[in-house]
N, C-alpha and C positions, 0 to 999 in steps of 0.2 A: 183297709177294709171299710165298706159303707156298711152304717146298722139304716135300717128302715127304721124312725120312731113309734114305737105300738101304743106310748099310752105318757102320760103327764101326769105326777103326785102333785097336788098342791097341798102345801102343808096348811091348815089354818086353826088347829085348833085352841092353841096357845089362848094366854089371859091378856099378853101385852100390857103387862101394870104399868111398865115405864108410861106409859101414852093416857096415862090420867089427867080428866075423870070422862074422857070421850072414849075410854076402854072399857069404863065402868059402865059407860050405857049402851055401847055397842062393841062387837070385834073389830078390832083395827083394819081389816079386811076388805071390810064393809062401808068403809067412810069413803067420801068422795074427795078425788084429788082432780082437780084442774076439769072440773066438770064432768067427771067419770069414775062409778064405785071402783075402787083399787082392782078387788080383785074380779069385777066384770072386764075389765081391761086385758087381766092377763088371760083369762079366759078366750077373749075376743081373739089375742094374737097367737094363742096355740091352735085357736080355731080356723086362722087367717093361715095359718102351715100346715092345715089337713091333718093336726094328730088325730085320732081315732078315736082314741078310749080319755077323757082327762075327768082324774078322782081327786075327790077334795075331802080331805080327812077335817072333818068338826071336832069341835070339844066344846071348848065354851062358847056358852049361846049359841049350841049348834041352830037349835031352829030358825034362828035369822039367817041360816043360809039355806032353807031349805027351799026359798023359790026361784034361786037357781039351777036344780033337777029340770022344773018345768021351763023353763026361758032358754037354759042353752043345751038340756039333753047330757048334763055331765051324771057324773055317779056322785053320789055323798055315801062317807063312810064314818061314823061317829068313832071316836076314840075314849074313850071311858075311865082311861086311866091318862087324861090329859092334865089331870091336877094334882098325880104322885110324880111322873115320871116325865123324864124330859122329851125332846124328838124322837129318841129312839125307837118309842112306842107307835108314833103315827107310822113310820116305815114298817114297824110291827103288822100295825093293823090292814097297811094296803100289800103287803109282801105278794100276795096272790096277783095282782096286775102289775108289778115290776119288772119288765126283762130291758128292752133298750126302751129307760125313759128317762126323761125330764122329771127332775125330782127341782119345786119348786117352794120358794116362801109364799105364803100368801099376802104378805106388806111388804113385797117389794115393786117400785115402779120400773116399768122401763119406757124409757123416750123412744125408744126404735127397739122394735119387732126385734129378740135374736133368736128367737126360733128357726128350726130349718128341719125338714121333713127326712132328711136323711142326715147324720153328723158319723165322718169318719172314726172318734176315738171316744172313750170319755173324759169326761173333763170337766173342773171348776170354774167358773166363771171369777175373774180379779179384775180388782183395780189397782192404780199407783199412786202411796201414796208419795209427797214429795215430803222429807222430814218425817219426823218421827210417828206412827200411828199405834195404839194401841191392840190394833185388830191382829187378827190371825197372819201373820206372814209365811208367803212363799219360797222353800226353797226348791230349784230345777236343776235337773241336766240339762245339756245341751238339746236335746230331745223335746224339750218340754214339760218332761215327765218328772209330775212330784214328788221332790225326795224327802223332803222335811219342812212341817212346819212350825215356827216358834210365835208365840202369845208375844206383839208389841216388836218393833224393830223402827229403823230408820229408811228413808228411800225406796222403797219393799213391794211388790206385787203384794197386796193380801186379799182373801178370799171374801167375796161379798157376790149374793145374786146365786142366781139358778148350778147348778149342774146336773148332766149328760153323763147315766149310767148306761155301758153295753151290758146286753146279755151274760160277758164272762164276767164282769164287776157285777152285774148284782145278782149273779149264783152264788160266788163266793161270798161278797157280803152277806146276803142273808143265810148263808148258810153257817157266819160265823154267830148273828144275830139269834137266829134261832137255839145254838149251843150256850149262849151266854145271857139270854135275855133277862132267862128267872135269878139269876148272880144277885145278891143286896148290892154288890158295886158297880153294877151296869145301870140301877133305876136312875142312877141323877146324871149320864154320858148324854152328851148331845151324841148323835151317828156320826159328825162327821171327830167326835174322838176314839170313837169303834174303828174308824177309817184311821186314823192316824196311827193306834194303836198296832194295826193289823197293816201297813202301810206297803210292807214289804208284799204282800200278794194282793195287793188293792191296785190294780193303773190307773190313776188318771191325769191328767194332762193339762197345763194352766192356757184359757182361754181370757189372750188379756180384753179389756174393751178400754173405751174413753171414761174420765170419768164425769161425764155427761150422758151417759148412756142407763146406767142402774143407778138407783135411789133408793136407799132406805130408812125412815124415818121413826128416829125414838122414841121423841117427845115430841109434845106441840111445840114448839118453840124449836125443832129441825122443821117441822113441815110447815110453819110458818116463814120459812126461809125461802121457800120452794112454792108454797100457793100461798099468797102472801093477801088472799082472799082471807083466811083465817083469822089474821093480825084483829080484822073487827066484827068477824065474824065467824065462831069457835064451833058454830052447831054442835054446841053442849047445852044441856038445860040448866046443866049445874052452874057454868061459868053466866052462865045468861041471869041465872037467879044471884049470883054472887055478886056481877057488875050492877045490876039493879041496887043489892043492900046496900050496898059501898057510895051507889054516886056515882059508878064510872063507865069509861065505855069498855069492851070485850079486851081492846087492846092494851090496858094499861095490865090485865093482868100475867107478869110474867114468871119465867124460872121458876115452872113447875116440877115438884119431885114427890113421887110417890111415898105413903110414910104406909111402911106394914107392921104386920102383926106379929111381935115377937112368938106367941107361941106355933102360928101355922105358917107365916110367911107369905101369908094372903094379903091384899091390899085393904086398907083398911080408910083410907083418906089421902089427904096432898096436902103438903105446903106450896104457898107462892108468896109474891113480892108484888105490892103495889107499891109503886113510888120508892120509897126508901124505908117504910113497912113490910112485916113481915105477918104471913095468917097461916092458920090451919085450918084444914075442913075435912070432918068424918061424915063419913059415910053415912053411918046405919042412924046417928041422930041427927045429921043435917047440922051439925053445931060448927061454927065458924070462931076462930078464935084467933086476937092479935096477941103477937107475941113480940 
C-alpha cells in the first residue's frame, strides 16, 4: 500500500550539551553546515517532495527559530517540557498533525534528498556499521520488518536519521503514548523505546542507506571531520574568546566534553585540550581554568 505523506515532525527542541559551547549559544539546528543552516536544509528537501504540512517542535531557544514560520511557511510548536522530559514529549506536543509522516531530528544532515511524496511502509532509516558500533542495532526478518533491537552489536544495520510513520503506526503509537505519557517511568523514554517496548503491534521496516548519505554530529570535533571549515573557524564566541587568551588559533583547541551539573544535569561548562594541556571553562563566570 502507498501512504500519501501529510506532514513532517521535525524534532528540534533538545539542549544538544554534547555540542558545547556552540549549543550554549545557539541550537545545534541552527549552525551552518557546508554553507547551509542544518535545519534550513532539511526543510528545503521536505519542501523539494511537496510534503504539505512540516512542524517543528522548539524548546530550547525556541525563539531562534522563530523566523522560519516566516521564510518557509512551516508551523512551530514550543514544547515546554523539553527540559524534564525526553523526546517522547515533542511527539506529545505535535500528536495532533501525525498520521503518515516523517518524524525527523532536527541535526541531522543528509547529502541526498530521501524524502518521497508517497512511501509504501513505515520505516526507520539505518546505516551499517562495519565492526563493532555502540548504537542501536537491528534485528529483521526476512521481510524487513523490525524484530528486535539491542544497544551496541558487531557488523549491524543500526538505527540513525529520519523515519516513515503510516497512519496504522501512528494511531496505535500514540494511542499507547497517550495511556502512558503521565507514567513517572515514561518521563526519561526516548519514543523510539515506547516503540521497542510496544514492538509487537508497532510495524516498521529497516530502510538501509549508504553511509554517506545521513550524518549526525555530536561534538565539534565529529563536524569538524565533515566541514573541516570549522577546524579554524568555530563560530563560537566563546572558543574565539578562549583562542585569543591562550595565544592560539581556533584549531588547536580540541577534545571537547561537556562538564554538568551534579544537582540538575544541565550543562554548566566544557573541558578541552590544548596541546598536551588540559582547561575548564564555566559558563555563568566565564572563568577558564588549567588543570
Amino acid at each position: 500500500m502507498n501512504y500519501k505523506v501529510s506532514s513532517a515532525i521535525i524534532m528540534a527542541a533538545g539542549t544538544s550539551s554534547r555540542f558545547a559551547p556552540i549549543s550554549y549559544e545557539k541550537p545545534k539546528a541552527l549552525i551552518e553546515v557546508k554553507g547551509e543552516i542544518l535545519i534550513e536544509r532539511q526543510i528545503r528537501q521536505l519542501q523539494e517532495k511537496n510534503i504539505p504540512q512540516i512542524v517543528i517542535v522548539t524548546g530550547y531557544k525556541s525563539e531562534q527559530f522563530d523566523y522560519l514560520k516566516e521564510k518557509y511557511g512551516v508551523i512551530i510548536l514550543k514544547n515546554m517540557e523539553y527540559n524534564t522530559r525526553n523526546n517522547n514529549s515533542s511527539i506529545y506536543v505535535a500528536r495532533d498533525y501525525i498520521k503518515n509522516s516523517y518524524i525527523c531530528s532536527a541535526d541531522n544532515y543528509f547529502a541526498e534528498n530521501p524524502f518521497e511524496e508517497t512511501v509504501d511502509h513505515g520505516y526507520y532509516a539505518a546505516l551499517y556499521s562495519r565492526g563493532y558500533t555502540n548504537e542501536w542495532c537491528l534485528k529483521t526478518d526476512d521481510e524487513g520488518l523490525i524484530k528486535a533491537v539491542t544497544i551496541g552489536g558487531h557488523d549491524s544495520w543500526y538505527m540513525l536519521g529520519h523515519t516513515f510513520w503510516d497512519e496504522n503506526f501512528s494511531k496505535t503509537f500514540l494511542n499507547i503514548l497517550e495511556k502512558e505519557y503521565n507514567l513517572p517511568e515514561t518521563t526519561d523514554l526516548l519514543w523510539e523505546s515506547i516503540y521497542l517496548n510496544n514492538i509487537d503491534k508497532l510495524n516498521l521496516k529497516i530502510r538501509k542507506y549508504n553511509d554517506d548519505i545521513i550524518f549526525e554530529f555530536d561534538t565539534l570535533d565529529e563536524l569538524r571531520e565533515f566541514d573541516i571549515s570549522y577546524i579554524t573557524n568555530t563560530r563560537s564566541s566563546i572558543l574565539k574568546k578562549l583562542a585569543k587568551e591562550l595565544n592560539i588559533t581556533e584549531s588547536k583547541i580540541l577534545n571537547i566534553k561537556t562538564i554538568k551539573s551534579k544537582e540538575n544535569n544541565t550543562a554548566i561548562g566544557f573541558n578541552f585540550t590544548v596541546d598536551n594541556s588540559n582547561y575548564s571553562y564555566t559558563y555563568n563566570t566565564s572563568k577558564l581554568t588549567k588543570f
